[in-house]
Residue frames as a rotation matrix with the C-alpha (Angstrom) as fourth column:
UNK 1
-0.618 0.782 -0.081 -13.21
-0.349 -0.181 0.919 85.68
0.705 0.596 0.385 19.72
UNK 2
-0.413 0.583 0.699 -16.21
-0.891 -0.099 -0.444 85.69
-0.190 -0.806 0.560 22.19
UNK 3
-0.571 0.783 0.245 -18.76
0.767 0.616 -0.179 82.17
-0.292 0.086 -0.953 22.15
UNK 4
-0.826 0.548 0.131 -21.78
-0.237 -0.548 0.802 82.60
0.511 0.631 0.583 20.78
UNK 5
-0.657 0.514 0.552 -24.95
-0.596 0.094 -0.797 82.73
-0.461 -0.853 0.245 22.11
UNK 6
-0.052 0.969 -0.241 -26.90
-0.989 -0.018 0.144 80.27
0.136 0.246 0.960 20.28
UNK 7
0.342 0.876 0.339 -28.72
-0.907 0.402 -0.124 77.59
-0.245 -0.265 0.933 21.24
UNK 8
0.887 -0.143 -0.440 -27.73
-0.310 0.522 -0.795 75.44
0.343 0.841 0.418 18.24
UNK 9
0.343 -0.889 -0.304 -24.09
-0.223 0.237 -0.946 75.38
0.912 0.392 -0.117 19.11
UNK 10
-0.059 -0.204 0.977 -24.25
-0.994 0.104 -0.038 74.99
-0.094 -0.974 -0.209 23.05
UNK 11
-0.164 0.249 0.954 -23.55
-0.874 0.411 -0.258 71.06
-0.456 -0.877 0.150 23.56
UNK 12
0.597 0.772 -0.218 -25.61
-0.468 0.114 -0.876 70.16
-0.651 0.626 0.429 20.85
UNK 13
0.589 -0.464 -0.661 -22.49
-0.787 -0.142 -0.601 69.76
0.185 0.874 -0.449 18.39
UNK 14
-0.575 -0.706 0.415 -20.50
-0.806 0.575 -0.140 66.85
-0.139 -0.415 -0.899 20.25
UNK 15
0.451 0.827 -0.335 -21.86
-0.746 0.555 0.367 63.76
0.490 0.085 0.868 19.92
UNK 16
-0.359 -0.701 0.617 -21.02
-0.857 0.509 0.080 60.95
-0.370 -0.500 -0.783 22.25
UNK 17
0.026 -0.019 -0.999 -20.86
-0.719 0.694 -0.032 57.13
0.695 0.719 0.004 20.77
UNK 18
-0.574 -0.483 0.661 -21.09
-0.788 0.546 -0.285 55.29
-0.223 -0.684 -0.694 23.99
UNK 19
0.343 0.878 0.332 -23.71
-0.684 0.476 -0.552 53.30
-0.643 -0.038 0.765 23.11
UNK 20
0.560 -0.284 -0.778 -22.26
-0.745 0.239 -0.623 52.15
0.363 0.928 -0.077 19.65
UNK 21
-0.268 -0.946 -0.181 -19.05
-0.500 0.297 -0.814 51.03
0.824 -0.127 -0.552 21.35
UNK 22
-0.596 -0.196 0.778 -20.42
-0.653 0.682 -0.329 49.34
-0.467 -0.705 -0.535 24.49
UNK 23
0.722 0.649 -0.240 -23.29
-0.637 0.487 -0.597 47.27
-0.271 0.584 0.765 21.79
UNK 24
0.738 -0.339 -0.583 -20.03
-0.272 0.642 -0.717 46.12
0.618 0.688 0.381 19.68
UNK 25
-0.495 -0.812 0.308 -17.95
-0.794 0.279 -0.540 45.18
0.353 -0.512 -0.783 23.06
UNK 26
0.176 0.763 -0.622 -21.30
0.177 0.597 0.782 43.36
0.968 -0.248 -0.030 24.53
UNK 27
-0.718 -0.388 -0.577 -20.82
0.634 -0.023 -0.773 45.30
0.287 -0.921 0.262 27.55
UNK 28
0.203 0.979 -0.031 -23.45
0.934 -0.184 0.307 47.18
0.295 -0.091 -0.951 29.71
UNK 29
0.301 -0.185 0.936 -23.14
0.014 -0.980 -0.198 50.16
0.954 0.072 -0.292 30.80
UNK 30
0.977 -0.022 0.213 -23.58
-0.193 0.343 0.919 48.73
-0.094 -0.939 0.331 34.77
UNK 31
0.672 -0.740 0.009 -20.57
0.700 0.632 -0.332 46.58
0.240 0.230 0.943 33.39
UNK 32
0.413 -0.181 0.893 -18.42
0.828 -0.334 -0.450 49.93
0.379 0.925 0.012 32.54
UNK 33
0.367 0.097 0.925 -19.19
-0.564 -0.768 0.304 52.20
0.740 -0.634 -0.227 35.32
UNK 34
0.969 -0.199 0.143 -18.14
0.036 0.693 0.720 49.18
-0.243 -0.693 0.679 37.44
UNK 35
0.576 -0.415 0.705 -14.87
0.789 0.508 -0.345 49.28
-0.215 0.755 0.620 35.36
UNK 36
0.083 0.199 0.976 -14.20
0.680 -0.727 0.091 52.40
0.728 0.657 -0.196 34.89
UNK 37
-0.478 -0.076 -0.875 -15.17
0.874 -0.143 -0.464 53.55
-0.090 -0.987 0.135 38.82
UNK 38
-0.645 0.749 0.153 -18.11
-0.663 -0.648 0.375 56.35
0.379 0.141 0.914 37.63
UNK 39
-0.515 0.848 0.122 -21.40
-0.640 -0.285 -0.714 56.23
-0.570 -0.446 0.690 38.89
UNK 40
-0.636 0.123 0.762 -23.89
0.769 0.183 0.613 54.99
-0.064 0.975 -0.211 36.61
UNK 41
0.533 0.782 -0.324 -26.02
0.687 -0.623 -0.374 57.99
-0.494 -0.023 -0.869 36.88
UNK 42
0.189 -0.808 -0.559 -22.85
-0.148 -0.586 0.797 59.72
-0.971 -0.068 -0.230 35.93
UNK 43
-0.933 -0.354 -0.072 -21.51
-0.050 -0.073 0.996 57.84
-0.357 0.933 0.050 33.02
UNK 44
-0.072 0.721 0.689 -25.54
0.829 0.427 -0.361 57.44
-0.555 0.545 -0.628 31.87
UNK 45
0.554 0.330 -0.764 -25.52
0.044 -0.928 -0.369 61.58
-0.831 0.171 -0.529 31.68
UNK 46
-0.321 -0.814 -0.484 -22.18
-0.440 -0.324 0.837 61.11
-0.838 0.482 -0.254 29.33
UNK 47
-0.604 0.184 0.776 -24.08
0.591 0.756 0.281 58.22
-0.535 0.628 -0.565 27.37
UNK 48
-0.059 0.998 0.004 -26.96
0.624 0.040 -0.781 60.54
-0.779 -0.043 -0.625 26.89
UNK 49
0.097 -0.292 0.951 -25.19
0.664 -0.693 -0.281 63.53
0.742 0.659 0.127 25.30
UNK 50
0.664 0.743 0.082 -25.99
0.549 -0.560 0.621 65.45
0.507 -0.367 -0.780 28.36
UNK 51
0.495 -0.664 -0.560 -22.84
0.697 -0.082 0.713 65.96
-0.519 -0.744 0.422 29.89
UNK 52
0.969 -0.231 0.084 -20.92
-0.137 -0.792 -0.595 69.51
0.203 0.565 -0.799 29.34
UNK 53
0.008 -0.995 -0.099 -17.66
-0.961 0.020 -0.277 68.20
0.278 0.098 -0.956 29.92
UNK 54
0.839 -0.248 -0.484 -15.14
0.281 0.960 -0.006 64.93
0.466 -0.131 0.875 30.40
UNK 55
0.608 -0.784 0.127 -12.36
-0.659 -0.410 0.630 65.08
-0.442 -0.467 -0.766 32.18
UNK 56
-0.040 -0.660 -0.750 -9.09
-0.920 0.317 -0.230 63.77
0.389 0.681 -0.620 30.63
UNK 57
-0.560 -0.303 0.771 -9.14
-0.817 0.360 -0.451 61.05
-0.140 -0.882 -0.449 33.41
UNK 58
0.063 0.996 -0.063 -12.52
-0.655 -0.006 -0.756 60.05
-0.753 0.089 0.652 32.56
UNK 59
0.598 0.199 -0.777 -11.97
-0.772 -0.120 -0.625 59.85
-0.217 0.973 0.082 29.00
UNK 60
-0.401 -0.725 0.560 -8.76
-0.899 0.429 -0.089 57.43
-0.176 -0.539 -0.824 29.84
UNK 61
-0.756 -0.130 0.642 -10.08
-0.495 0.755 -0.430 55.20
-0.429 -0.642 -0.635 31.53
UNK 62
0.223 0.964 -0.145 -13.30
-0.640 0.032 -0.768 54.67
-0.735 0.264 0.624 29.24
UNK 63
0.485 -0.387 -0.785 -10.77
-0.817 0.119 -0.564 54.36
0.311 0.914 -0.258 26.03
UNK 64
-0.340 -0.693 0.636 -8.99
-0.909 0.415 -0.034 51.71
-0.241 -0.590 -0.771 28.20
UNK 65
-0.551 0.482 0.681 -11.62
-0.202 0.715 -0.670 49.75
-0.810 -0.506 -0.297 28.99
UNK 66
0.676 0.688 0.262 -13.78
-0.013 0.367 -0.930 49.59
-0.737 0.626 0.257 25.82
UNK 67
0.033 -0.999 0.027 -10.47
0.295 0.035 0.955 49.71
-0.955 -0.023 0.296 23.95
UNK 68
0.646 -0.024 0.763 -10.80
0.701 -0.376 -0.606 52.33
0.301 0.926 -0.226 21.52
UNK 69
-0.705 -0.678 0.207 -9.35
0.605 -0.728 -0.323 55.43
0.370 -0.103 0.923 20.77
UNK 70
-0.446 0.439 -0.780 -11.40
0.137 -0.828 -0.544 59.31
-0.885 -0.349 0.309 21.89
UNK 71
-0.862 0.427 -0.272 -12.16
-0.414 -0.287 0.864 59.51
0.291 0.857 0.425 18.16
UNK 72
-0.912 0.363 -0.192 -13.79
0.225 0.833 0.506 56.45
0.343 0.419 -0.841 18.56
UNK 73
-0.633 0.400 -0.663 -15.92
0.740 0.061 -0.670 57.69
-0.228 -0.915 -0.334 21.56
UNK 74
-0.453 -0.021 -0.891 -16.27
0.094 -0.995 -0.024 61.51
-0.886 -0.094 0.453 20.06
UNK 75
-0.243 0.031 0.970 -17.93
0.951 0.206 0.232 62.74
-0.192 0.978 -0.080 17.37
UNK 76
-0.834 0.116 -0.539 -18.53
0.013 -0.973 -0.230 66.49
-0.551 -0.199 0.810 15.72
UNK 77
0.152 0.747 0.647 -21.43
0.756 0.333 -0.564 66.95
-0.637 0.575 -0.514 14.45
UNK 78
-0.857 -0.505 0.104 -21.38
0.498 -0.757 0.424 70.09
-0.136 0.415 0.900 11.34
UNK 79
-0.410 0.796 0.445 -24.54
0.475 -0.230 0.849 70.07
0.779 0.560 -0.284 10.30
């Protein structure tokens, strides 16, 4: 089955929880990306939502460090 073309469902539907999860570690983001070995310009795009992919690698090493799981990180949106 082709993708669709709309708007709505590019991107839009993932939601990323970094924020949530570095608040309840008390870690900064600076902190993370130090940690982690990303950018912060990099992991800020992933914080934002902006980012069209993660690499498995990525994802890893985040779940490592802020011990959680990908759920924890991930979220779908339906609506």
């Amino acid at each position: 089955m082709p993708p669709r073309n709309d708007d709505a469902i590019e991107g839009t539907r993932i939601m990323v929880k970094l924020d949530d999860l570095l608040h309840e570690r008390r870690m900064t983001l600076t902190e993370l990306a130090e940690r982690v070995g990303m950018t912060l310009a990099n992991l800020s795009i992933l914080k934002t939502g902006k980012a069209k992919a993660i690499r498995f690698s990525t994802l890893e090493a985040i779940c490592r460090e802020l011990e959680c799981q990908p759920g924890d990180l991930l979220a779908y949106d339906q609506n």
